[in-house]
N, C-alpha and C positions, 0 to 999 in steps of 0.2 A: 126507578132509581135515577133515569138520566134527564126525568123530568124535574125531579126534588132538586140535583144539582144546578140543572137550569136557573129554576126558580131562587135558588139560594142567591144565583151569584147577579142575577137581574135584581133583588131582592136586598135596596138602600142598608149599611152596615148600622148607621143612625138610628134606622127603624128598629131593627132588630135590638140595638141595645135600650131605645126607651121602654121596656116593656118593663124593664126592673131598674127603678132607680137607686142611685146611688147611697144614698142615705133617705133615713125614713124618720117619721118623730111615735114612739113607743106610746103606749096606753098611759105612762106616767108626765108624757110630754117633753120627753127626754130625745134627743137627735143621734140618731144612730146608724153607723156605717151599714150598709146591706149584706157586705160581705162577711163580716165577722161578728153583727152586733157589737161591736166599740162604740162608748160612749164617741161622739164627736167633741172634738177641744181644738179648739184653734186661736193664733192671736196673731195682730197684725197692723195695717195701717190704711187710709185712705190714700188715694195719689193718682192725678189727676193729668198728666200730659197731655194724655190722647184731645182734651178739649179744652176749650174756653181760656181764658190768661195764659196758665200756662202754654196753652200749644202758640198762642200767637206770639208769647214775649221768643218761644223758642224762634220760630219765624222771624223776629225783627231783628236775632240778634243773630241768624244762621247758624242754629241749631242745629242737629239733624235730630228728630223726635225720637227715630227708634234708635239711635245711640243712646241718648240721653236716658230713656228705659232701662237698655240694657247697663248702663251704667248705675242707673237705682238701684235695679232688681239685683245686682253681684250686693250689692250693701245689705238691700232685704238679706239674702241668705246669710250673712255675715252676720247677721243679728235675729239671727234664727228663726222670723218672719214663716210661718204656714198659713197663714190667709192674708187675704186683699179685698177691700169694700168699697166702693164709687157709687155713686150718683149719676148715670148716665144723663147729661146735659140732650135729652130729648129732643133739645131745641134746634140742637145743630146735624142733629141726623134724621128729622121727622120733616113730611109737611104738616100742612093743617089737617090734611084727612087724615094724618098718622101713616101714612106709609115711610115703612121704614127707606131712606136715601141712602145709598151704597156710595160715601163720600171719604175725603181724607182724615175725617175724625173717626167709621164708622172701622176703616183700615187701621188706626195707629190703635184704637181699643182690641179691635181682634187680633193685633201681634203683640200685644199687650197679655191679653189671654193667653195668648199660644206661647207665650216666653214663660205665665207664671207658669203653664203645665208642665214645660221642661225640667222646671227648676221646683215641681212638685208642690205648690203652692197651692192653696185652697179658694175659693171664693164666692163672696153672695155679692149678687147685682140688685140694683136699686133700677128699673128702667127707667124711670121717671122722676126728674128732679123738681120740674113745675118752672126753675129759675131761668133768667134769662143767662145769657151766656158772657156778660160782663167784668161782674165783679172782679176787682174792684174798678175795675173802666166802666166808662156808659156800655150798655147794650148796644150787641148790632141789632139788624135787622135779618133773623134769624126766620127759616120756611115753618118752624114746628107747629103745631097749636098751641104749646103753649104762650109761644109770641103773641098770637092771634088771641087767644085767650085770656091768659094770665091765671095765676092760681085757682082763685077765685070761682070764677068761672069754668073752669074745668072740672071744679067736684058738682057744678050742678046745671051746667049748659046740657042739653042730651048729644047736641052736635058733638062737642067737644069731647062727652063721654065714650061716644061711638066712637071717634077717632085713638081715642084712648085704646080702647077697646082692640082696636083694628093692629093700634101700632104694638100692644102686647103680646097678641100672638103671632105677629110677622117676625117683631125684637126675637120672641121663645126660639119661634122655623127657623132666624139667620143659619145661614153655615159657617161658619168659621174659616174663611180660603185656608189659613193658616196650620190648622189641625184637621180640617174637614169634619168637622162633627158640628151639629151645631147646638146649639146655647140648651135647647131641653134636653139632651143627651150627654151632655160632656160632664164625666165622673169628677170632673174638679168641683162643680157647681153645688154649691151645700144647702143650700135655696136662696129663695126669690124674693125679695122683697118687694110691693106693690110701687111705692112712691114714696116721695123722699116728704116728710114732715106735710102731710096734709094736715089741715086745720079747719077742719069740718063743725060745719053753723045746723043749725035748722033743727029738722024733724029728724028721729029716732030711726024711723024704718028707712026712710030718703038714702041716710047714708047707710043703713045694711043696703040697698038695695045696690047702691055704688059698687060697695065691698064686693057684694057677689057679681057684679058685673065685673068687675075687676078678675076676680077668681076665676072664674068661669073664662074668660077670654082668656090667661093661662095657660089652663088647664085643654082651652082648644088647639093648643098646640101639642097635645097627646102627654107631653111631659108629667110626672110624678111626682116633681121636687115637692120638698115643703115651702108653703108659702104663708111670706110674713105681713105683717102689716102694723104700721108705726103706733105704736101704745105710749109715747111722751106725749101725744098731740092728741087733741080732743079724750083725753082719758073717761069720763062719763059716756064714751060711747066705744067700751071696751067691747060688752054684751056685744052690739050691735057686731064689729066687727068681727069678733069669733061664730055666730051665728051668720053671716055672709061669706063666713068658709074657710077664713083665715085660720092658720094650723097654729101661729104661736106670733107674741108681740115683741115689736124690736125698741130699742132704747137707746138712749143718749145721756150725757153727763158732763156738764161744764159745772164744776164742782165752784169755779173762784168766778162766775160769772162770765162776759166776752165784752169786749170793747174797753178796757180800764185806760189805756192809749199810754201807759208806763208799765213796769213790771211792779206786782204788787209783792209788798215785804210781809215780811211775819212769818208765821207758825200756820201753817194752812191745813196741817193732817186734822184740825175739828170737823173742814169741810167734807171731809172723805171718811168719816169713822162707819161711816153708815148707807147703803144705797138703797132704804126700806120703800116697795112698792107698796103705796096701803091699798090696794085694787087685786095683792094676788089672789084672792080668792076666786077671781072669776078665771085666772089658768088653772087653779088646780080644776074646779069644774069642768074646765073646756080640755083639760090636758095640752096646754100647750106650750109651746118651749118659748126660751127666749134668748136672744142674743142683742148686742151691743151693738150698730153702725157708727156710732160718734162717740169719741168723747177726749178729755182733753183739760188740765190746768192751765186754760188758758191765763196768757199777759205773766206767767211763772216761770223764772228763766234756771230756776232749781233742780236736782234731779231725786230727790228722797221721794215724791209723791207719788208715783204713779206705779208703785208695786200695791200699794194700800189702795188703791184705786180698785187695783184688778181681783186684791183680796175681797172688798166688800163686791165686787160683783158675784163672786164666785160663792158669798156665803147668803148673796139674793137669788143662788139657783138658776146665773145666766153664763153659757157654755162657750161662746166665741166670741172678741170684742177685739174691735178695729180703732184705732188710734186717727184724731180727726190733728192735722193731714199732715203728709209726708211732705216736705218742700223739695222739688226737685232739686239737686246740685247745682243745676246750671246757673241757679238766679235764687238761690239759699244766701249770697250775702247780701243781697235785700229786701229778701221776705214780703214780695209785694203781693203773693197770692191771700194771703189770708194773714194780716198784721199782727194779730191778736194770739195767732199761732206760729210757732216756732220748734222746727224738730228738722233733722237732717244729719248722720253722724258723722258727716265732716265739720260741719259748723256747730253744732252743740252735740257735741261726743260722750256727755254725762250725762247727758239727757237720752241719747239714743241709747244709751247703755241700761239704763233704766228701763226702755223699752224691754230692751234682752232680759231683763230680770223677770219684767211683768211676763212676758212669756210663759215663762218657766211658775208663772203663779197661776197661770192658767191651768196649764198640763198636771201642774202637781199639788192643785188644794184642791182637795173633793168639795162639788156641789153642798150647798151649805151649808160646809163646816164654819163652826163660831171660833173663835178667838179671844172673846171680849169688847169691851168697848177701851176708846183710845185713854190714857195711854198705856195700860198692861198687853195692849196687844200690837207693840212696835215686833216684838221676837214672835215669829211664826212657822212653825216649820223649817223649812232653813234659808228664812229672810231675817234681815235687820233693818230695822230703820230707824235714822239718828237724824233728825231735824237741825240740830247744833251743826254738826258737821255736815250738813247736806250728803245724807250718805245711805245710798241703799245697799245692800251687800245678796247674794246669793251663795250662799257657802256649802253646797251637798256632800263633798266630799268626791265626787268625778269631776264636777263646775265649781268653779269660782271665781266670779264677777263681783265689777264694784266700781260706784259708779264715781267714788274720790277719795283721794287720798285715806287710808286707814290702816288699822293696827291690828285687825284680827286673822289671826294665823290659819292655815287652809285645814279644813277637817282632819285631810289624811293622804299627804303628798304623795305616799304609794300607789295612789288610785288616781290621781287627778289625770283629766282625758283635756280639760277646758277651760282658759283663762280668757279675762276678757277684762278690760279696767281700764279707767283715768287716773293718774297722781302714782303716790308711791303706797308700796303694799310690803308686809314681810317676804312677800316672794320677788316681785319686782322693784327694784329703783330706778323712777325715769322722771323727769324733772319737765318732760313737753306735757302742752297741754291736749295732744292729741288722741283720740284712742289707740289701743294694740289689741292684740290677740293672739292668743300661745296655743297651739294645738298638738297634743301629742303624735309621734307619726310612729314611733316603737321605743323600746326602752331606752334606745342611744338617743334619738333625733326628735326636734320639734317645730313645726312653723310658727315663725313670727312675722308677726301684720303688724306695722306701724304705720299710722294717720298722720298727717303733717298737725301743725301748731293751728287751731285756730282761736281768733284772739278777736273780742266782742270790742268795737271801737265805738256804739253808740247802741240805746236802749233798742232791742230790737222788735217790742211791742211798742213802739213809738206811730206816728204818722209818717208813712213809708214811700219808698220811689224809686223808681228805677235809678235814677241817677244820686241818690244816698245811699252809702258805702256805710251798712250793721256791723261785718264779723269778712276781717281777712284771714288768709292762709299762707302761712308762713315755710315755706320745706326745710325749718333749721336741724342741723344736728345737734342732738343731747347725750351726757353720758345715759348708760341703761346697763344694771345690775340684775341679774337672775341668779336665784336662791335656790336651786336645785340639784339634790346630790346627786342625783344621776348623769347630770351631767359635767360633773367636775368641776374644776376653778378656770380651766384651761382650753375650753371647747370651742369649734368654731363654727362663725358666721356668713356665710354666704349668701350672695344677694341672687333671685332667681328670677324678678317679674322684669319686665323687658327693658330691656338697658341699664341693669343694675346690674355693677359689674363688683360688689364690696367684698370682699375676701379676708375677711381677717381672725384674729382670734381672740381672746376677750385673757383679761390679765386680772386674777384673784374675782373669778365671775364679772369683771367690769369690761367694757367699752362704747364704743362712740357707736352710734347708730343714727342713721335718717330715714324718711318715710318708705317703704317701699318691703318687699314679700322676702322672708327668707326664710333659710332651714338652718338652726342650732343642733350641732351634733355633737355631740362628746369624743373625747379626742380618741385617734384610734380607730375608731369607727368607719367601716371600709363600703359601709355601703351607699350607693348613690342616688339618689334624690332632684330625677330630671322636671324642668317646668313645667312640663305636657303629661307631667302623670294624675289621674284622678285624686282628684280632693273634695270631698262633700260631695256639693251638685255644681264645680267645675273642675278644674284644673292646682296642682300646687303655686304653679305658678302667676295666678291672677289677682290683679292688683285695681281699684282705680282711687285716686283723689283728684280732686281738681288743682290746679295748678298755681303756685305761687303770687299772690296777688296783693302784695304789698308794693303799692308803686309809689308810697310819700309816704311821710310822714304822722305817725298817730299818736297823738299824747289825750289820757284819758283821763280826768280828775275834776273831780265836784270839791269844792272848798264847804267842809261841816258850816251850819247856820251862826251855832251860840259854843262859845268852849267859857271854862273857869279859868279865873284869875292864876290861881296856884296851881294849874294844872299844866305840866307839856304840851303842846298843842300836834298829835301827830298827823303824819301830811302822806297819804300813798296815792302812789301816780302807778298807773299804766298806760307802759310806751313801747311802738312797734314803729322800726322802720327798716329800712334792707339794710344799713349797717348797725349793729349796733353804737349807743352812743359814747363818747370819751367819757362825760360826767352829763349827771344831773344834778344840779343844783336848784334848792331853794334860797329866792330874795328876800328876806326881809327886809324891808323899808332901804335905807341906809346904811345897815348892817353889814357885818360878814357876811358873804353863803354858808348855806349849809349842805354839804353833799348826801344826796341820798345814796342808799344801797339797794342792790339787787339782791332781792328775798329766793326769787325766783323769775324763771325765767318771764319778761319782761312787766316783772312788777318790782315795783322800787318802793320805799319804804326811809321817811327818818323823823324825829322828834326837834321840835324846836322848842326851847328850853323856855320853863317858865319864866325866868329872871330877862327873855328877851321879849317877852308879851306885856303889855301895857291898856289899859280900860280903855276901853273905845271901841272905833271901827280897827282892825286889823288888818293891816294886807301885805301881800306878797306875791311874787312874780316868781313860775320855776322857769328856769333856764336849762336848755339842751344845747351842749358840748359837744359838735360831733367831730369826728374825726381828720374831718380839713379844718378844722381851726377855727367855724363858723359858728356862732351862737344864735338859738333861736328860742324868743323868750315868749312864754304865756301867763294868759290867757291869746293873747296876739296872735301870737304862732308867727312874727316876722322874724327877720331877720335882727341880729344886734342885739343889746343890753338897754333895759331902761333908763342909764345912766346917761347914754350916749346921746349928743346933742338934738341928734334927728330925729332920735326915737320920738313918734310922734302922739301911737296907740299905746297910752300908758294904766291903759285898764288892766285893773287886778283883782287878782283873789281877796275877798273881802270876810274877815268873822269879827262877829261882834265879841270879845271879849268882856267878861261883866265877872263880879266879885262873885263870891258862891253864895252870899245870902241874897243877893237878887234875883226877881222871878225867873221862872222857865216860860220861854211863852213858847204853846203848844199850836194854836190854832190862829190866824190872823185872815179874815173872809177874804181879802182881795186876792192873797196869795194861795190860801187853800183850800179854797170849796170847790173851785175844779175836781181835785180830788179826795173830796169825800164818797165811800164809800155808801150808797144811799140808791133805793129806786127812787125815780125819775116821777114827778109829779107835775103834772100844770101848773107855771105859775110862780115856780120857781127861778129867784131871779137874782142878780146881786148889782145894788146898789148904791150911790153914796149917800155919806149922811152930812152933815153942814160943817163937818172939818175936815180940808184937803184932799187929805191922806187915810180918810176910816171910808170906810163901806160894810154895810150890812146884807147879810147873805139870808133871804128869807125865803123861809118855807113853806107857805100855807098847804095844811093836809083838811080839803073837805073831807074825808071818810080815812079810817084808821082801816079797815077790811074794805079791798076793793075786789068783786068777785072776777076772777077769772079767767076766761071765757076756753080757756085750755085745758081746765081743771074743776067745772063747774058742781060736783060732788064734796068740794075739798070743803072740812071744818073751816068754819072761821075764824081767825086770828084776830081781833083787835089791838094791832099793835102795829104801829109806824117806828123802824129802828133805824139808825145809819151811825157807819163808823168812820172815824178818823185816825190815820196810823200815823204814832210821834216817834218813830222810830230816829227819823233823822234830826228829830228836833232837839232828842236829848241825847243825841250821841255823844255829842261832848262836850254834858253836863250831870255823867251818870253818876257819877260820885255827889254831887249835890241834891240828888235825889229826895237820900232818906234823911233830909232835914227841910221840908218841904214838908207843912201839915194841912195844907187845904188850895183846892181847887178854885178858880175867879173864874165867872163865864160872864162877859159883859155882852147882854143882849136883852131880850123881851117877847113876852108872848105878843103875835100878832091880831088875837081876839081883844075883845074886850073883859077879857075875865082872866086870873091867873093860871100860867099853863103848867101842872105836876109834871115834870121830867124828870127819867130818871136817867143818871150817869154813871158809868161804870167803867173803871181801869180791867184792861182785859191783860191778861198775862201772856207768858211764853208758851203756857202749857194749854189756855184756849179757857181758863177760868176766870170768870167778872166778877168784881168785888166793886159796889154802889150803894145809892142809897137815892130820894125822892130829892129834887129842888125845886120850889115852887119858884116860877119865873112870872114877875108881876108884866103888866103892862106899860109899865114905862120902863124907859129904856136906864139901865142901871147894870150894878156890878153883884150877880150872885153868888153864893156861894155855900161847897159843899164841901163837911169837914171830913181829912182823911180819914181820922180815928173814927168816925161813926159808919165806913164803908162796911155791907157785908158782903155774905156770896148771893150773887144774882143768873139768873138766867142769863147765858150767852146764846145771843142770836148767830145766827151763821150767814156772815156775811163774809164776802159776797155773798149775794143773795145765789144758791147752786138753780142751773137749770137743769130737767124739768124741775118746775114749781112742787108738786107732788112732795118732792125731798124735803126731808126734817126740814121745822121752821129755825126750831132750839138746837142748841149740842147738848145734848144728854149726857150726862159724866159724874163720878163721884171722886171727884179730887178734893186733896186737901182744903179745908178751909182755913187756908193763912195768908193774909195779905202780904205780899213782899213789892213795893213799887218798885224796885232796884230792876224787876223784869215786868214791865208794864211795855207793853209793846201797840196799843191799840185805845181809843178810847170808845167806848160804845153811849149812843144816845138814846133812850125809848119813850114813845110819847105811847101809853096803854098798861103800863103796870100801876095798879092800887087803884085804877078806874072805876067809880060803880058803873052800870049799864048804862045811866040815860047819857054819862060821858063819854064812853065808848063808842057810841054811834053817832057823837055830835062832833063839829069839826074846829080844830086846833091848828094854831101855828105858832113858828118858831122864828126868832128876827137874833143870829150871830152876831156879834163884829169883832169879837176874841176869844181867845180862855190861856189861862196861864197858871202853871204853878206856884204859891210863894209860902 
């Protein structure tokens, strides 16, 4: 007996618990707790301090890294966050032979760990990212292999593999200082993923043989996890990786494409109706599971999307999925980790909220339950989604979240445990643009979380920098109305997070609130509600935002391109600055001003009359009034009135006013084939042509199917598509619309033979109505008549990555053309093709299109 004892307590606690791992993947391929057989469900975010941009931008600006964590991970919990998923930057904790370096990234990743296990947080590791440690900066000169190597090279150097090899079961053995357990042992870890986006070339068995090197070095670290391996990437060589050991394949989803370098408009749920793997057959064979490490609407600065996102995952049979990335607070208002993505629920709080939703679509839609196809499946269980009003809703009847302003009433206010919301609701009225959150604490009392203002002051999928100012945060006070009888008309507010000293009481359910933690009790109520008492996984009294950061002045407004003659011309500005301002006004030329109004908080809003608009170019100058007396007018942003002598900068707001039987002009190459929606082809270029002011934007396509090399099993497509969005082109000329009976497209085929393209008005609801125009070879004015448009195939563009994902939107919607909601126009060079034309190569030479 007193040897057993001995032995036990000589005898590592790590060791003894790897013997039964945490979760395991079932005969059906399904991921399952150990302890009780529960399916596994988790949902979450990537987020990335511990290395590479983020940890150094924290560094240059005297961050402290593990504050800045600790300050994420309270928001995780707040948004109900149970897993975490990264890429380990290998680069900056490896050498070249793969030994793992015991460095200041290898430290802020393991208190990273050891904070999510506090806070009961789940998570899969990636060890291997392949990438340098850059982005979006140059590369250092980083010790790993894969510096030494590069991608490439590392799926098929043997040196490099063995390093590989070496540094995966050193990464499994770390210990953790933090928790002492280390990485194959720790119950938080739900599995492994091999590497981040390999893209494997060559021979079949090559790369099984990889895989099971891979697997195998693992697995030499005694650990039992399930281990994944990336099934977006090289998908023809699925087989291969399930037969080299891998237990189940992970995936990824940029549904609107990456890089669009604006935020892209429209109707985007056609992108998301569907996440169909056409490869599952070989999990079900292999039984293996699958989860999500990325994914993300990117360049989408909306929040309806991404419940539907989480729905079609969950009805392709994939169990956990991480949100590609978190932006850390500290450097969330300029977005320089990854441009193209944007999330953080300080800075975009309808969006993060959206996150909270998708959660809860995790946990609560069974593996491949259907729905439908969009749009009869916006209403799901107890999700809404309303693309008009950018609005996801979670309504169960305990929860009720939402991600903007709306009108649906709470299931069953008896019950509710959880609010959470932007804008105003039948239960709340609150006029900030911040998030809050309501938590019941017993029948009398409830905490309230309010977020300060944040206020978007430039496209924040734009070209980025540290020294460009996206999205400020404002700590103003707003009135805020709560609609609950339990807690009277007359209940009070208490402030409890540190240094909130607010004590008041609210009059006919109303009063004034500012950011910060408090406890709503109903009057009467004797009992008290210290800041140090348990709440969730902290405290009642824990709070963080970051800090008021409005140091000047911001006035936001694009002036519309083209408005009508007899039509109002209206003008909305959003403006933030530390005081509010006496007035804003609009200049018309010469004219009076005209004062705008505050709609809402710092959006302003007025009409300038038609009888004051005249045919021409248009312009006008708004002027801010502020409170010392001082006028500062724009576009300028100087000081003074354009009236006044000095003024010098007399540039202004410019629209072309035009009668309403005049064209629409939709498309003009110089100004908008930057943003055509379109893959990228050689060759592609734009142009001028021998008058001043025209350029031609040409597209030669050798091949309408280009195969692959990600995808190399995939059907063929012949078809070359791209879209152009007129969203802003006819914003204010939508009344002129439905007298408008055909299409002008002044261009040319760039072959020697006439090129069939087909054009298509895409709607609100994601359905094209087109028809064929043959575009000769010389350069001329084509045209295609509305009344002969029908219903055509809608492509799905942006094009989603993986490639794998639908080419088409599949749907059966109405066949009625209405241009009143045309939001899109689609081009295809491959419909009505015989064969010997679909393999032969086409082009297309723009330099307009217009409605008349």
């Amino acid at each position: 007996m007193r040897l057993l004892l001995i032995l036990l307590l000589l005898f590592p606690f790590g060791l003894m618990a790897q013997q039964i791992s945490s979760t395991y993947l079932d005969e059906s391929g399904v991921i399952r707790w150990s302890e009780d057989e529960a399916e596994v469900k988790g949902f979450g975010v990537n987020y990335t301090v511990p290395f590479a941009h983020a940890y150094r931008t924290a560094e240059r600006w005297g961050v402290n890294q593990k504050e800045a964590i600790d300050n994420d991970l309270y928001h995780f919990t707040r948004l109900g966050f149970d897993l975490y998923r990264v890429h380990v930057w290998d680069t900056e904790i490896s050498d070249s032979l793969g030994n793992l370096l015991g460095n200041e990234h290898l430290d802020h990743f393991d208190y990273l760990i050891h904070r999510l296990n506090e806070l009961d947080i789940n998570y899969v590791i990636t060890p291997i990212a392949f990438w340098g440690n850059g982005w979006p900066e140059p590369n250092e000169d980083t010790p790993g292999f894969s510096e030494k190597y590069g991608k490439d090279e590392c799926l098929t150097d043997p040196n490099c593999i063995k390093a590989q090899e070496n540094y995966l079961t050193q990464f499994m053995n770390h210990t953790n200082p933090y928790t002492g357990v280390a990485y194959k042992d720790d119950p938080r870890l739900i599995a492994v993923e091999v590497s981040n986006e390999p893209h494997h070339r060559g021979e079949a068995a090559e790369v099984q043989k990889f895989v099971q090197g891979m697997v195998e070095a693992i697995r030499a670290s005694g650990t039992e996890k399930p281990i994944f391996y990336n099934a977006s990437h090289g998908t023809h060589f699925i087989e291969e990786y399930f037969e080299g050991g891998a237990q189940g394949g992970t995936f990824q989803w940029y549904p609107t494409g990456l890089g669009y370098k604006k935020e892209i408009p429209g109707n985007l749920l056609p992108n998301v109706n569907d996440y169909h793997i056409p490869f599952s057959e070989a999990f079900e064979k292999h039984h293996a599971g699958k989860l999500v490490y990325e994914f993300d609407a990117a360049d989408v600065g909306r929040t309806y999307i991404y419940p539907v996102m989480a729905r079609s995952f969950r009805t392709a049979g994939i169990q956990i999925g991480t949100h590609f990335s978190y932006d850390p607070t500290f450097m969330a208002d300029v977005n320089t980790e990854y441009d193209t993505h944007y999330m953080n629920l300080a800075y975009t709080p309808g969006k993060a909220i959206s996150l909270l939703i998708s959660g809860e679509v995790f946990r609560k839609v069974p593996m491949r339950a259907e729905f439908g196809n969009y749009p009869q499946n916006l209403e799901f269980d107890d999700f809404t989604i309303d693309y008009h009003s950018d609005l996801a809703l979670f309504n169960s009847g305990k929860k009720y979240f939402y991600t903007n302003a709306q009108e649906h009433e709470p299931k069953n206010i008896s019950l509710l445990q959880q609010v959470a919301g932007v804008g105003n609701s039948p239960l709340i009225k609150y006029q900030g643009t911040g998030a809050y959150f309501l938590d019941r604490l017993d029948e009398d009392s409830w905490r309230l979380e309010v977020m300060p203002d944040a206020i978007w002051v430039e496209d924040p999928f734009g070209r980025n920098s540290p020294d460009k100012i996206l999205a400020v945060i404002n700590w103003a006070s707003h009135s805020m109305r709560i609609n609950l009888e339990g807690l009277g008309e007359d209940f009070s507010i208490k402030g409890i997070n540190d240094g909130n000293t607010v004590d008041v009481t609210a009059e006919q359910k109303s009063f004034e609130i500012q950011p910060g933690t408090y406890v709503v009790q109903r009057a009467g109520s004797s009992k008290s509600w210290p800041a140090d008492e348990d709440f969730g996984k902290g405290k009642l009294g824990d709070f963080y935002a970051p800090k008021a950061t409005v140091e000047k002045s911001y006035l936001v407004h694009k002036s519309i391109e083209s408005a009508s003659l007899d039509q109002p011309l209206k003008i909305e500005v959003k403006y933030v600055a530390k005081e509010k301002p006496k007035a804003i006004k609009i200049q018309p030329g010469f004219r009076d001003p005209i004062a705008l109004e505050e709609v809402k908080p710092y959006h302003y809003q007025a009409e300038i009359p038609a009888d004051l608009l005249y045919e021409g170019l248009f312009e006008y100058h708004l002027i801010v009034k502020n409170k010392d007396g001082k006028n500062i007018t724009y576009p300028a942003g100087k000081e003074g009135r354009p009236s006044d002598w000095d003024f010098y900068d007399r540039e202004a707001y410019k629209v072309n006013i035009t009668p309403a039987e005049y064209p629409i002009h939709l498309f003009d190459a110089k100004s908008d084939s930057e943003w055509l929606v379109r893959q990228w082809r050689e060759g592609f270029r734009l142009v001028p042509t021998k008058h001043s002011t025209e350029f031609e934007y040409q597209m030669p396509i050798e091949q309408l199917f280009v195969e692959d090399p990600e995808n190399l099993n995939a059907e063929p497509i012949y078809d070359y598509s791209f879209k152009h969005f007129i969203l802003d082109a006819i914003k204010g000329r939508k009344n002129d619309l439905s007298s408008k009976n055909r299409l002008v497209l002044k261009g040319r085929s760039l072959e020697e033979k006439p090129l069939n393209l087909q054009v298509a008005f895409v709607l609100d609801d994601g359905s094209a109505y087109g028809c064929m125009v043959e575009i000769g070879a010389e350069m001329g004015e084509y045209t295609l008549d509305l009344n002969s448009v029908q219903p055509v195939k809608t492509v799905t563009l942006p094009r989603p990555y993986p490639s794998f994902l639908p080419y088409y939107f599949e749907h059966d919607l109405p066949e009625d053309f209405d241009i009143t909601r045309v939001e899109s126009l689609q081009f295809s060079i491959g419909p009505e093709l015989d064969e010997d034309e679909k393999k032969a190569s086409h082009g297309l030479g723009i330099i307009s299109i217009r409605l008349e």
